[in-house]
C-alpha positions as CSV (number, residue, x, y, z in Angstrom):
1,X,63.7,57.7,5.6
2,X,61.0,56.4,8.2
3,X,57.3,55.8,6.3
4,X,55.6,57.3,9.1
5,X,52.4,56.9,7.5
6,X,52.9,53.5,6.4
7,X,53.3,52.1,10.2
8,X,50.5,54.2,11.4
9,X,48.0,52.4,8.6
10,X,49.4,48.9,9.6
11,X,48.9,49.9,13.3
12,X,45.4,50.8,12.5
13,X,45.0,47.5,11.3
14,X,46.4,45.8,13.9
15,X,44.3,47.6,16.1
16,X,41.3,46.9,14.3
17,X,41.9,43.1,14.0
18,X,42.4,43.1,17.9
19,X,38.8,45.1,18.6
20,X,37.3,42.6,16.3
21,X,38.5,39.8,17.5
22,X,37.8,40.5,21.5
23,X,34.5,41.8,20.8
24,X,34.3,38.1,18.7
25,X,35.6,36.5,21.8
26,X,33.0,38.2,24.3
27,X,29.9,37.8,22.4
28,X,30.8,33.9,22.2
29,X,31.4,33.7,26.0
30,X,28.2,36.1,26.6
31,X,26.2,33.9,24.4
32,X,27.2,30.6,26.2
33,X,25.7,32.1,29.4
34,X,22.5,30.1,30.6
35,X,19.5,32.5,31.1
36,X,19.6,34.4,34.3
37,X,15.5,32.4,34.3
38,X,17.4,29.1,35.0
39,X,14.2,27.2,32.9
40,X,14.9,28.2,29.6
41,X,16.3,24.5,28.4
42,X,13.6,22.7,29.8
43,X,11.3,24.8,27.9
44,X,12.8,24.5,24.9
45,X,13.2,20.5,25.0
46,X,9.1,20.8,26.3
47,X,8.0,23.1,23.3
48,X,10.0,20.5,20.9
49,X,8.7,17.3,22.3
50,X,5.0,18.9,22.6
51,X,5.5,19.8,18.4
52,X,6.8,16.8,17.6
53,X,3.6,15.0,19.4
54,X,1.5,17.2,17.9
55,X,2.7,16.6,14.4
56,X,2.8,12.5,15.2
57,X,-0.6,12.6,16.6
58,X,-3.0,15.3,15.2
59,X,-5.9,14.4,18.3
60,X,-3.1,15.7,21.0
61,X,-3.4,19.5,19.8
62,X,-5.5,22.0,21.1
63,X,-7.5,22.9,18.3
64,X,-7.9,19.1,17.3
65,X,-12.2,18.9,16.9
66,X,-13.5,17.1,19.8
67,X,-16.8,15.4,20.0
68,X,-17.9,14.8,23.6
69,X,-20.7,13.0,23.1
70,X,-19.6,10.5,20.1
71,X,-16.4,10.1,22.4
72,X,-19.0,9.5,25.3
73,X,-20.9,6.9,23.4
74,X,-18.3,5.1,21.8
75,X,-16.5,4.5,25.4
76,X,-20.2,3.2,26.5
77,X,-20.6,0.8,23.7
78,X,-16.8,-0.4,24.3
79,X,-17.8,-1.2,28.2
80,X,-20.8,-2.7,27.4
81,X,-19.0,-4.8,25.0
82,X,-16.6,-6.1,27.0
83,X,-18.6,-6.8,29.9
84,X,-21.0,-9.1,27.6
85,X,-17.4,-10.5,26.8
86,X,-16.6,-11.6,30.3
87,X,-20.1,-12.7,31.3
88,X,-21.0,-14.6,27.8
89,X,-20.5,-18.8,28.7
90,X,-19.2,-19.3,25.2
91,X,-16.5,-17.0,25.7
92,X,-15.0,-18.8,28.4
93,X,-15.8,-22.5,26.7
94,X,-13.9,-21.3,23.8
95,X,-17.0,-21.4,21.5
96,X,-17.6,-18.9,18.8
97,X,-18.8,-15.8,20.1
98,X,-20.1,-12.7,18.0
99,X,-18.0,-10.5,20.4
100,X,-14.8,-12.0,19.4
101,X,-14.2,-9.4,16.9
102,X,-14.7,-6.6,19.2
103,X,-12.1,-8.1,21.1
104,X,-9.0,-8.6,18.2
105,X,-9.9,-5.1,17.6
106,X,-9.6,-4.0,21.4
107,X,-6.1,-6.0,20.8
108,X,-5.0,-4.1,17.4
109,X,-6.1,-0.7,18.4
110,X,-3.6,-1.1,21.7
111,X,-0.7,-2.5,19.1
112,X,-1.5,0.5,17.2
113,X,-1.5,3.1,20.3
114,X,2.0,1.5,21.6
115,X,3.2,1.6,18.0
116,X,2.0,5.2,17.8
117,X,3.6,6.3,21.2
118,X,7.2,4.8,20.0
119,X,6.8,6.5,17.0
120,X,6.5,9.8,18.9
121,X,9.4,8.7,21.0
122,X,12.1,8.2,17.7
123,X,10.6,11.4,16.5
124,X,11.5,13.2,19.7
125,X,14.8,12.1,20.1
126,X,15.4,12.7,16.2
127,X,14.2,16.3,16.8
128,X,16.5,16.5,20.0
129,X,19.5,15.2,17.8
130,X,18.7,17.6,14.9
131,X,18.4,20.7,17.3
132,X,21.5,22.8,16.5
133,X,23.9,23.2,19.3
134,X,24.2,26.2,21.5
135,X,25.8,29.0,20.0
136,X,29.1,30.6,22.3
137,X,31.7,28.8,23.9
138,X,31.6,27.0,27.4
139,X,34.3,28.2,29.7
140,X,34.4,24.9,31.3
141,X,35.1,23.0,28.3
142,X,38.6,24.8,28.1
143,X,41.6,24.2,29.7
144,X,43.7,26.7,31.5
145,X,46.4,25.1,29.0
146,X,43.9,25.8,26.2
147,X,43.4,29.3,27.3
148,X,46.8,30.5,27.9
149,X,48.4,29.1,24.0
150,X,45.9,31.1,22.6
151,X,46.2,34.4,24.6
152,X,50.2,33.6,23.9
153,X,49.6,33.2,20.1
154,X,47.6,36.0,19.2
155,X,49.1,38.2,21.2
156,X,52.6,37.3,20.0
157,X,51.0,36.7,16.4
158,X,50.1,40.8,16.5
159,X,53.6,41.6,18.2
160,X,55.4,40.2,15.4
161,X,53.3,42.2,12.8
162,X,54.2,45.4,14.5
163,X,58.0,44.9,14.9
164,X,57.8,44.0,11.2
165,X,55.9,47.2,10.5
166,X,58.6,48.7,12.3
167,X,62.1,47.5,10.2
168,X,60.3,47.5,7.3
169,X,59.1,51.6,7.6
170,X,62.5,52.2,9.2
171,X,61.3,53.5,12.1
172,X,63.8,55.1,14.6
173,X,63.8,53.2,18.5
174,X,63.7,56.7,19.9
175,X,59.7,57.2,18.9
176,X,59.1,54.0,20.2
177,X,60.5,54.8,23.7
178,X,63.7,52.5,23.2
179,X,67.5,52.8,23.8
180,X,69.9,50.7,24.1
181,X,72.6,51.5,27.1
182,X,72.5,50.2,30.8
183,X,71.5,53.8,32.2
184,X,68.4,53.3,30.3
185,X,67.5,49.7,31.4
186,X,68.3,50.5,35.0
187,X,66.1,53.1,34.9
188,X,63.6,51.3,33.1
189,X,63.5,48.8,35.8
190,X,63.8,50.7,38.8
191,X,60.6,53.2,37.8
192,X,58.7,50.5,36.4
193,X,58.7,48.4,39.6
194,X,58.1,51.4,41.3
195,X,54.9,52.7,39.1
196,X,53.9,48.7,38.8
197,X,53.7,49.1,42.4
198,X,51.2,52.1,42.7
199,X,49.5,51.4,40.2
200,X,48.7,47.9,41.0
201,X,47.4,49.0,44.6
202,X,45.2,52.1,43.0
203,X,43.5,49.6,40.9
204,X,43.1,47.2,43.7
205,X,41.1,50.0,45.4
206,X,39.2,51.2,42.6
207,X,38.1,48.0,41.7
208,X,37.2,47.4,45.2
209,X,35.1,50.7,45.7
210,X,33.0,49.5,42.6
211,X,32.3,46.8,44.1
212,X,31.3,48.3,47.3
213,X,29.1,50.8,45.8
214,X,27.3,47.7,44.0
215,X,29.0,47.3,40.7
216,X,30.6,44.3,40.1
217,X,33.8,43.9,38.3
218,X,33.9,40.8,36.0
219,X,36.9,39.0,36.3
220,X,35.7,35.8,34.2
221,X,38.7,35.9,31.8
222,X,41.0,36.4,34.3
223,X,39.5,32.9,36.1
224,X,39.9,31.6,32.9
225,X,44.0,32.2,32.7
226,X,44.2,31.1,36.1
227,X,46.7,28.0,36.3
228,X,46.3,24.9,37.8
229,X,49.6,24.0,38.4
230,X,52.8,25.4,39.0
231,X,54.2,24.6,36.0
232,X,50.8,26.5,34.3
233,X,52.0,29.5,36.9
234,X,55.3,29.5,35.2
235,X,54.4,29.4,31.7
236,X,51.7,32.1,33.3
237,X,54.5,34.3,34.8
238,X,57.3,33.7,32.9
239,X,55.9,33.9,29.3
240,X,51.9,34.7,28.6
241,X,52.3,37.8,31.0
242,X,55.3,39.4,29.6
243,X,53.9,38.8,26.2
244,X,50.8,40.5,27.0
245,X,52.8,43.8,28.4
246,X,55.1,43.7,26.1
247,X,52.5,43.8,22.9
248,X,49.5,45.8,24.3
249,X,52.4,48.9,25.3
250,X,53.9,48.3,21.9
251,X,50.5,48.9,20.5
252,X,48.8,51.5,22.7
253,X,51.7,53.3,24.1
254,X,54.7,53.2,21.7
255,X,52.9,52.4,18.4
256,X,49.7,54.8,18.8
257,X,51.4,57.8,20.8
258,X,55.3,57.8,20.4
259,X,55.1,57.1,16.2
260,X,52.4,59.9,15.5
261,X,53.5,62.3,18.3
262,X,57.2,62.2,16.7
263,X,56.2,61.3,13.2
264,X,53.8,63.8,12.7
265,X,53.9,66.6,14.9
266,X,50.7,66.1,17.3
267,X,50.1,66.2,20.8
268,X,50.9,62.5,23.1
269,X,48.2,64.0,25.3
270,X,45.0,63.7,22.7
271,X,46.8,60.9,21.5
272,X,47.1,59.1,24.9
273,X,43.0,60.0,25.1
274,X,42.2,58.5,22.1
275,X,45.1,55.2,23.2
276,X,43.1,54.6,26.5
277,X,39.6,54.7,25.1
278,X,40.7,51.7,22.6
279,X,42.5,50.4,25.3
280,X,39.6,50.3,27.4
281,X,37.2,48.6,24.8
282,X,39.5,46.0,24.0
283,X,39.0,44.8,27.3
284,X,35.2,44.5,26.8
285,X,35.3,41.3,28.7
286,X,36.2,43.4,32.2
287,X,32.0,44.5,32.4
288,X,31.8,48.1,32.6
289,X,33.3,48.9,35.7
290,X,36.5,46.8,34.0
291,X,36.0,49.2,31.5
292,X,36.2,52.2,32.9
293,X,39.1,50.9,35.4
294,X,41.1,49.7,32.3
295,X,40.6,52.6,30.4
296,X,42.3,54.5,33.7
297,X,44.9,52.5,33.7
298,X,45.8,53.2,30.4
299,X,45.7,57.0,30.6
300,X,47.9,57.0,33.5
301,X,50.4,53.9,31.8
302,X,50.4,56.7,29.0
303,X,51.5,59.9,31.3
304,X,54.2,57.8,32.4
305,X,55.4,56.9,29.0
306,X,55.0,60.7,27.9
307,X,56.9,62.0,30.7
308,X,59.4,58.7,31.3
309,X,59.7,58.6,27.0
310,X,61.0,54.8,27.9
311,X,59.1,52.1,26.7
312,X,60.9,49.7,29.4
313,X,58.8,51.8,32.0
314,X,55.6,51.0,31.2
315,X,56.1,47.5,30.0
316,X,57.6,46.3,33.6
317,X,54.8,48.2,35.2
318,X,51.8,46.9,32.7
319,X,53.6,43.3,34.1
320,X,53.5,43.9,37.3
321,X,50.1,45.2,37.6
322,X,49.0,41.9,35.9
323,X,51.3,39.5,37.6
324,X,50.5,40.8,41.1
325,X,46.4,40.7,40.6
326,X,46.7,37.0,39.4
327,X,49.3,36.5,42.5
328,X,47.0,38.0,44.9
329,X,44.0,37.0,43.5
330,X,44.3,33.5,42.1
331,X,47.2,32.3,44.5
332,X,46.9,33.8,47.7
333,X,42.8,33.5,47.1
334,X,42.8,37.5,48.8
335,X,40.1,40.3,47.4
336,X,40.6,43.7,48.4
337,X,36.8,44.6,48.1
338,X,36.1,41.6,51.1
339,X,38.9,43.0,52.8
340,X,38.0,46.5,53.2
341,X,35.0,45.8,53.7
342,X,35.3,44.2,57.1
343,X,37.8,46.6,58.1
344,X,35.5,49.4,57.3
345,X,32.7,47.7,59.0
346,X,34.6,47.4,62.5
């Protein structure tokens, strides 16, 4: 007897672990940003070594008392005293001289103001040590390697948890969009190129009217992935890609509309709504425009696994959709919005 409510609570779960954990993984990027003012750590690294000269020396503040003319007469009295010292015979003999004291303390209050300014130096580079670190996470301090084990992991690591959910709750392969015969993985194939295909291209040009109407798509995480070297394009191709598809249409699309719509009696139509919105904010990273666009794509990767009822469907086209943007994109170095715009401009 399947638990239907059993595998919807782990797959809200699920769902909430993966939210959490790519709004985590945004704000650390976001937060590693520099300032769009450019100045920002210079200032800071100023303000500290200002304080910390301050606090060393109390006369170097603004609000230090300051007595002009006791400054003023004490600079006189110095001059005076050590022109006497230059032009006083005994002082170049060697003799004794009454000046002679002025002059050792001429010499210690210079030992004292080089001893001062070294002690403002060690305090200024202890201050700079002691300064915590930025918060977020540098996206060039990660390798593509680095980048594409972790998307693998997790991903997988969620995958896992849900085809658990599924033997343990007994869950019949029909809600889930899955049959096994060689009609059904022809078909499969065949329509999944096919809507791969389409909808690949419609994103293309969505994306690239944002962008000519002025909104920019963010495509930082999809920089990230991109590999270095062909064997990074295999590993790439050949297993993070297929792991992503194959997990976010389990999730979204099987786990979210097939189990509840078959389990439960309600409409795949308000479910595949409520599907795309959380499909859309899990990809948070996109900007808004990759929000919105995402969130499209999800609605329409849900028609066709209402009116298709294959998981296989969607899967090879959520692949190809992927595969061919990092193809295009990262490989062949070609963006649609560039493209049509200087055809449009001729």
């Amino acid at each position: 007897m399947p638990q239907w409510t059993t595998f919807v609570g782990i797959t809200a779960v699920v769902l909430v672990l993966l939210l959490v954990l790519s709004h985590l993984t945004q704000s650390a990027f976001t937060d590693a940003e520099p300032d769009s003012g450019g100045d920002a750590g210079s200032r800071t690294d100023s303000s500290t070594r200002d304080s910390v000269d301050e606090a060393a020396d109390p006369s170097l503040r603004e609000d230090a008392p300051f007595d002009s003319d006791a400054n003023s007469i004490a600079t006189d009295h110095d001059a005076s005293r050590s022109v006497d010292a230059a032009d006083s015979p005994s002082s170049a003999s060697g003799e004794s001289d009454p000046t002679a004291p002025d002059t050792a303390n001429e010499v210690r209050t210079r030992a004292d103001t080089d001893a001062s300014s070294e002690r403002r130096g060690n305090a200024v580079e202890d201050a700079e040590l002691r300064r915590p670190a930025d918060r977020g996470v540098d996206p060039d301090s990660l390798s593509t390697g680095m980048v594409l084990a972790n998307v693998a992991f997790s991903q997988g690591l969620f995958a896992l948890v849900l085809l658990g959910a599924v033997v343990y709750t007994a869950i019949p392969a029909s809600a889930l969009g899955l049959e096994l015969s060689v009609d059904y993985l022809r078909t499969g194939l065949l329509w999944g190129t096919a809507a791969g295909i389409v909808l690949y291209v419609a994103n293309e040009l969505a994306a690239a009217a944002a962008t000519h109407l002025g909104f920019d798509h963010d495509e930082a995480l999809r920089e990230l992935l991109s590999p270095d070297s062909i064997g990074e394009w295999v590993i790439l191709l050949v297993g993070v890609l297929p792991i992503i598809a194959v997990f976010e249409e389990f999730l979204f699309r099987a786990a979210l509309i097939g189990v509840p719509a078959a389990g439960f009696g309600l409409s795949p139509w308000l479910l595949a709504i409520g599907s795309s919105v959380a499909f859309a904010v899990g990809h948070g990273m996109q900007g808004s425009v990759g929000v919105v666009v995402t969130g499209a794509l999800g609605f329409v990767l849900a028609a066709v696994f209402i009116v298709t009822g294959s998981f296989l469907v969607v899967v090879v086209a959520h692949y190809l959709v992927n595969a061919l943007e990092f193809v295009v994109h990262e490989g062949f170095e070609l963006e649609w919005a560039e493209t049509l715009e200087r055809y449009s401009s001729r």
